[in-house]
C-alpha positions in Angstrom: 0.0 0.0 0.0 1.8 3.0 -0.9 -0.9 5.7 0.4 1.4 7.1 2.5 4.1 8.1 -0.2 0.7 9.7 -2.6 -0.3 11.9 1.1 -0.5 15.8 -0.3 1.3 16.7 2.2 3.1 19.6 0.5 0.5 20.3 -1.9 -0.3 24.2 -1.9 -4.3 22.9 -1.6 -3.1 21.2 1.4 0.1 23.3 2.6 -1.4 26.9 2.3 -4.4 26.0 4.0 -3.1 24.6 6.7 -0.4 27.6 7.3 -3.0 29.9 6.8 -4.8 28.5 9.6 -1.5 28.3 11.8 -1.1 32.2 11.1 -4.6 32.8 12.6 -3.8 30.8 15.8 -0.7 32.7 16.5 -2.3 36.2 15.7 -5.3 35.5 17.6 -3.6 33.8 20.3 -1.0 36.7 20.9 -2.8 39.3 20.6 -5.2 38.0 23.2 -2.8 38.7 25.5 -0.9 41.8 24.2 -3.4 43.7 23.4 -4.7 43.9 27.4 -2.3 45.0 30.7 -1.2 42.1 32.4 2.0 40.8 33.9 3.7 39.4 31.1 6.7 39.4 28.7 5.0 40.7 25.1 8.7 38.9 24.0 7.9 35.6 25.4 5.7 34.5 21.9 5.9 31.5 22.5 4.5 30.8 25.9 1.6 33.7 24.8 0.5 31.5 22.0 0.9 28.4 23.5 -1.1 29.1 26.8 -4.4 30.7 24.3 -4.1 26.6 23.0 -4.4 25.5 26.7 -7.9 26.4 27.8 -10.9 24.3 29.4 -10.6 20.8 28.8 -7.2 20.6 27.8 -6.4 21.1 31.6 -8.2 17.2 31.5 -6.4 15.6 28.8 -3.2 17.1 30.5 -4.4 15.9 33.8 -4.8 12.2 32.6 -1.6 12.2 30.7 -0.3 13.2 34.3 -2.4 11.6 37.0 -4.5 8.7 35.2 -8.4 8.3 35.6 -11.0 9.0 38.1 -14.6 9.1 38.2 -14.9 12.0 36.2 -12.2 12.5 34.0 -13.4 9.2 32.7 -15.8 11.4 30.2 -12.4 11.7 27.9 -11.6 8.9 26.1 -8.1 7.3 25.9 -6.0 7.6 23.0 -4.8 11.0 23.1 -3.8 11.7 26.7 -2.0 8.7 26.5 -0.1 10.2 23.3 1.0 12.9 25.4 1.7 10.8 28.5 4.5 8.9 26.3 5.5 11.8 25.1 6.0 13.1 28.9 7.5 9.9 29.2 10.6 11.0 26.4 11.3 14.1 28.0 8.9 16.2 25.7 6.5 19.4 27.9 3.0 17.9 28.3 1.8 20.6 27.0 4.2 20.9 23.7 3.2 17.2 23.1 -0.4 18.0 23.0 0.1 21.4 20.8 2.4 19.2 18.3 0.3 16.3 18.3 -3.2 18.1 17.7 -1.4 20.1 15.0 0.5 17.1 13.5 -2.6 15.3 12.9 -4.3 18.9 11.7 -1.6 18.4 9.1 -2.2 15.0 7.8 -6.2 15.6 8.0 -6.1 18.2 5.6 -3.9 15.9 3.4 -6.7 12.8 3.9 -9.6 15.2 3.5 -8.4 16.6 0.4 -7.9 13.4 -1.3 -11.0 12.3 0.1 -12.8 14.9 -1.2 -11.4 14.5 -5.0 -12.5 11.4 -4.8 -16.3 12.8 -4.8 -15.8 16.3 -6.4 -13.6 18.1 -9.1 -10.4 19.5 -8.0 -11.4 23.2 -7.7 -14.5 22.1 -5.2 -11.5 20.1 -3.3 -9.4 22.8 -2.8 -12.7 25.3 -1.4 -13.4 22.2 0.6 -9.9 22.2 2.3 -10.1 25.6 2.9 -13.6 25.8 4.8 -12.5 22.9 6.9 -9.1 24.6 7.7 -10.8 28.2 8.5 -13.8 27.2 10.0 -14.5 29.4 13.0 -13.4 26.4 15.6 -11.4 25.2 13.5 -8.9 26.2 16.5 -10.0 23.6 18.3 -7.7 21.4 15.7 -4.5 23.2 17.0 -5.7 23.3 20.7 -5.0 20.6 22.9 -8.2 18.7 22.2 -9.3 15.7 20.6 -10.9 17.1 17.5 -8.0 16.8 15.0 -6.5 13.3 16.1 -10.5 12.4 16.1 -10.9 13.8 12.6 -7.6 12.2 10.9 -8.4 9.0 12.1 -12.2 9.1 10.9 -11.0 10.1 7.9 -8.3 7.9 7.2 -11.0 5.1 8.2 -12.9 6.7 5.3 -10.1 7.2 2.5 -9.5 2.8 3.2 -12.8 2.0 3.0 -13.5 4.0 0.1 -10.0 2.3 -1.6 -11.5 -1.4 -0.2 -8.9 -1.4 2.0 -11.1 -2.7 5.0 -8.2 -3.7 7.3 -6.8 -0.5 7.6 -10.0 1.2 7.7 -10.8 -0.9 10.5 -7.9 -0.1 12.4 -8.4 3.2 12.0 -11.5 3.4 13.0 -10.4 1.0 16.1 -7.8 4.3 16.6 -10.9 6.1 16.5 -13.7 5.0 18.8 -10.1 4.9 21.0 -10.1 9.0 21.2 -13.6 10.1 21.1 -17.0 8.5 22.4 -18.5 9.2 18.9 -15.9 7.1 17.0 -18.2 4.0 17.8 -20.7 4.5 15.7 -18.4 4.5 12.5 -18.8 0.9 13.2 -22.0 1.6 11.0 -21.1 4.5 9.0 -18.6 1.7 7.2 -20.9 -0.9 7.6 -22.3 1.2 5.2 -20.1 1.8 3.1 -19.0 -1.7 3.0 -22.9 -2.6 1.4 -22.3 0.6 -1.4 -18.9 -0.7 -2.4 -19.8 -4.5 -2.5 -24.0 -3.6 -3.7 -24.4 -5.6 -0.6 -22.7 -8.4 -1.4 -20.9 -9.5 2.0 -17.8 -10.9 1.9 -15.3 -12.2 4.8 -13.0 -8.7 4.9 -16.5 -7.5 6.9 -14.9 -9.2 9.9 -12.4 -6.2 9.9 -15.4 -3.6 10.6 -15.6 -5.4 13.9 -12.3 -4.0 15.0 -13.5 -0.9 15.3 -15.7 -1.2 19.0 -12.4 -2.5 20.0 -10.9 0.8 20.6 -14.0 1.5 23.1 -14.3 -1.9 24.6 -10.5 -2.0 25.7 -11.3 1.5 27.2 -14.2 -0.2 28.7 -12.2 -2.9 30.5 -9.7 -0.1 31.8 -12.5 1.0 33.4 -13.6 -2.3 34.7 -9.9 -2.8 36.1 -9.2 1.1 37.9 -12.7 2.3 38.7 -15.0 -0.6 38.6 -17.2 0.8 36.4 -16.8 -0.1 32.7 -20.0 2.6 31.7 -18.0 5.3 34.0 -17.3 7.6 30.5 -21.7 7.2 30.6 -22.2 8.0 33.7 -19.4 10.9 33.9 -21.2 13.2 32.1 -24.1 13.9 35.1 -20.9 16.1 36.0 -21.7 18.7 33.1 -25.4 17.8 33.7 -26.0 16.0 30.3 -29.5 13.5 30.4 -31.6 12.7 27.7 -34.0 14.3 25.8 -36.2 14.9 22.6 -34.1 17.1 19.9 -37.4 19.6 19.4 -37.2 19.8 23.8 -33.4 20.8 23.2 -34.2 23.6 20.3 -37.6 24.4 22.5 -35.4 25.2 25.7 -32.5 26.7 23.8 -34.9 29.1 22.8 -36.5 30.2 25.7 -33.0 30.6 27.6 -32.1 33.1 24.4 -35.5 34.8 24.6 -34.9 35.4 28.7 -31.4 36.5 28.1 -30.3 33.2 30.1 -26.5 32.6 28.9 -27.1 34.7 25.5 -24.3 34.8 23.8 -23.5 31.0 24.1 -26.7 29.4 23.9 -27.0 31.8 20.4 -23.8 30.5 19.4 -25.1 27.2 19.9 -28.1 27.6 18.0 -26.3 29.1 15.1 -24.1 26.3 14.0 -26.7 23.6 15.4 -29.0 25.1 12.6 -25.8 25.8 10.2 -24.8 21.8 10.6 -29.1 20.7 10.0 -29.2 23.0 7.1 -26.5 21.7 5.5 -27.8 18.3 6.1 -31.4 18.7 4.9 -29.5 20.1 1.4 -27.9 16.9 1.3 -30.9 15.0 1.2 -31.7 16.1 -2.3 -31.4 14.9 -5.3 -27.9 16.8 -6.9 -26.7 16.7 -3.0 -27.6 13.9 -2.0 -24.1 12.4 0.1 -22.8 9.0 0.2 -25.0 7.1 2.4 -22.1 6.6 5.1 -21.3 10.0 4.9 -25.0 11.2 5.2 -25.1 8.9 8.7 -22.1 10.4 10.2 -23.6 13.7 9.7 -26.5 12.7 10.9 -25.3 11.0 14.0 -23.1 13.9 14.9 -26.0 15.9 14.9 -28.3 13.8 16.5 -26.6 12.3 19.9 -25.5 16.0 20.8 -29.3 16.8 20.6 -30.6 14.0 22.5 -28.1 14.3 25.6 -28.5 18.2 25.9 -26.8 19.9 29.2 -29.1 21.5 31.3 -27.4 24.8 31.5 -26.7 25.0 27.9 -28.8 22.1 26.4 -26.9 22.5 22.7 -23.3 22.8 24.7 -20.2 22.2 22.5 -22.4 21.9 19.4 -20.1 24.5 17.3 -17.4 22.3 18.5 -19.1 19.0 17.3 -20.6 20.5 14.2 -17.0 21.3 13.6 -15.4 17.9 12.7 -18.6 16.7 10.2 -16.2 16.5 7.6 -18.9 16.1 4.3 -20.7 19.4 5.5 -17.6 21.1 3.6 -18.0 19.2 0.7 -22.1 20.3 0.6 -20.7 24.0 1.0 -18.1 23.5 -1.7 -21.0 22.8 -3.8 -23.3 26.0 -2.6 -20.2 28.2 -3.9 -18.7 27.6 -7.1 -18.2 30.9 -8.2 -15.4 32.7 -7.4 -17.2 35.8 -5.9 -19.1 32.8 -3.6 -16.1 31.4 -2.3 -14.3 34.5 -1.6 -17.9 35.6 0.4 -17.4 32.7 2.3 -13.5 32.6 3.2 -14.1 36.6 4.2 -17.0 35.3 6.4 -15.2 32.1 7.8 -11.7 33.8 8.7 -13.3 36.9 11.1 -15.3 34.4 12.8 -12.3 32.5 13.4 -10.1 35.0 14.6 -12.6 36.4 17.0 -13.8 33.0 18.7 -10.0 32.1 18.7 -9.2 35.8 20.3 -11.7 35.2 23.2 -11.1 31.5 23.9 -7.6 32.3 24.3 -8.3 34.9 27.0 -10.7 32.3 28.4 -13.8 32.7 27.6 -15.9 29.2 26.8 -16.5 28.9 23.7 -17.6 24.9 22.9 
């Protein structure tokens, strides 16, 4: 197999992007902090930039990597704090390990996505694609130290091999992938789908590989079973950011009234706008001249739909701009809305502000998803 060798890694649709999207970090992330009095060095670049990467949840994953799991830091899975923890383990700063890791994998996702996406489109609707993903507003998130670019290079990788046939590596990626975030399981039956398209149904016995990927979350499972004696504790973890379950028009219904009462207004409204950005999107691609691959239209749809059915009670879409974020064919729908060039420019002058700004105040601390 000689994917790696054909990976687009230095590809200006691949290269420029991703730079581009680096320059934004370390402008947004600097002057988060210069452009306020404070007790700092304005010299010390560095430390600026890195410490607008290391906000809210990254103090978990860094805290795992460090101390191992309790009953609520269980919510995270594995894969990545344990990345970091060998890193530790070399000699390398826990949280340089978790900056170059996240931003690694940001690398070789923008690689995977753009082949992935030539595969469906023409090279010009490619290259808009690669840019959206790369300069969506939290799109920061895939440089921070969080799980959403190791998440998204594996699921994508796990969908480059299937679409090839290549259903062992697909199924270890995927494996990788239900490894690093809770989600990751149910690409069990996004392939599954895409297993039926590619063969027209016809099953063979390289379906066996599919089954590797559960394996990621069961041996997380049985981690659990062994230090906390709880094998459902990433389940029952999240009654600490008082997630239950409910009906998705209840979450939009609730959502609304805690905007109409000014309740938590600017993040409940931030919700609601890429919640209805990422259904949008998704109801387009349920026509015909949209219409996605089937296992691409249930990852979307899954995405969307398990955030909306476990709302938090506070902020019942929480993390949704976050979560919206790494449904990877919404960019390919997009790249279809704007072939023109005065379309795409619209959109990359719309895209890069929003960026910057959610970037700006999420460095300074401010929640964001």
């Amino acid at each position: 197999m000689m994917f790696w060798r054909r990976l687009p890694l230095f590809h200006r649709d691949v290269l420029t992007p991703y730079l581009t999207h680096l320059l934004l970090v370390f402008l947004a992330g600097y002057f988060a902090v210069v452009f306020f009095p404070g007790n700092y060095d304005p010299r010390e670049i560095t430390n600026i930039v890195t410490q607008g990467l290391n906000r809210w949840d990254s103090g978990w994953y860094l805290q795992i990597a460090r101390d191992g799991y309790d009953t609520r830091s269980a919510a995270f899975f594995p894969l990545y704090p344990l990345l970091i923890h060998l890193c530790a383990r070399l000699g390398v700063d826990p949280v340089m390990a978790g900056i170059a890791i996240s931003n690694l994998a940001l690398w070789g996702l923008l690689a995977v996505f753009f082949l992935l996406a030539g595969m469906d489109t023409d090279m010009s609707s490619a290259q808009r694609a690669t840019w959206y993903l790369a300069l969506f507003p939290t799109a920061f998130y895939l440089s921070a130290i969080y799980t959403e670019s190791l998440y998204l290079f594996l699921v994508l990788l796990a969908f480059y091999f299937a679409r090839r046939n290549w259903w062992l590596p697909a199924g270890a990626a995927g494996m990788l992938a239900s490894a690093t975030r809770n989600m990751g399981i149910f690409l069990s039956l996004a392939l599954l789908l895409e297993y039926l398209t590619a063969r027209s149904g016809k099953i063979k016995k390289d379906i066996c590989f599919l089954g590797l990927i559960p394996l990621g979350a069961i041996l997380f499972m049985a981690y659990l079973k062994i230090r906390l004696g709880d094998p459902l504790a990433f389940l029952h973890a999240q009654q600490h950011w008082d997630r239950h379950f409910d009906w998705p028009w209840i979450t939009f219904k609730q959502t609304m009234i805690y905007i109409g009462h000014n309740y938590n207004f600017f993040h409940n409204l931030l919700d609601l706008s890429f919640t209805f950005y990422g259904v949008a999107l998704f109801l387009l691609s349920l026509f015909k001249g949209w219409r996605l691959r089937p296992s691409y239209g249930f990852f979307v749809l899954t995405g969307l739909l398990v955030p909306l059915l476990s709302p938090a009670t506070h902020e019942p879409l929480f993390s949704m701009p976050r979560f919206v974020m790494v449904l990877f064919p919404l960019y390919l729908i997009l790249a279809r809305l704007t072939t023109g060039e005065r379309e795409y420019n619209f959109v990359l002058a719309l895209l890069a502000p929003l960026y910057f700004f959610l970037h700006f105040i999420f460095a300074r601390g401010e929640w964001v998803a």
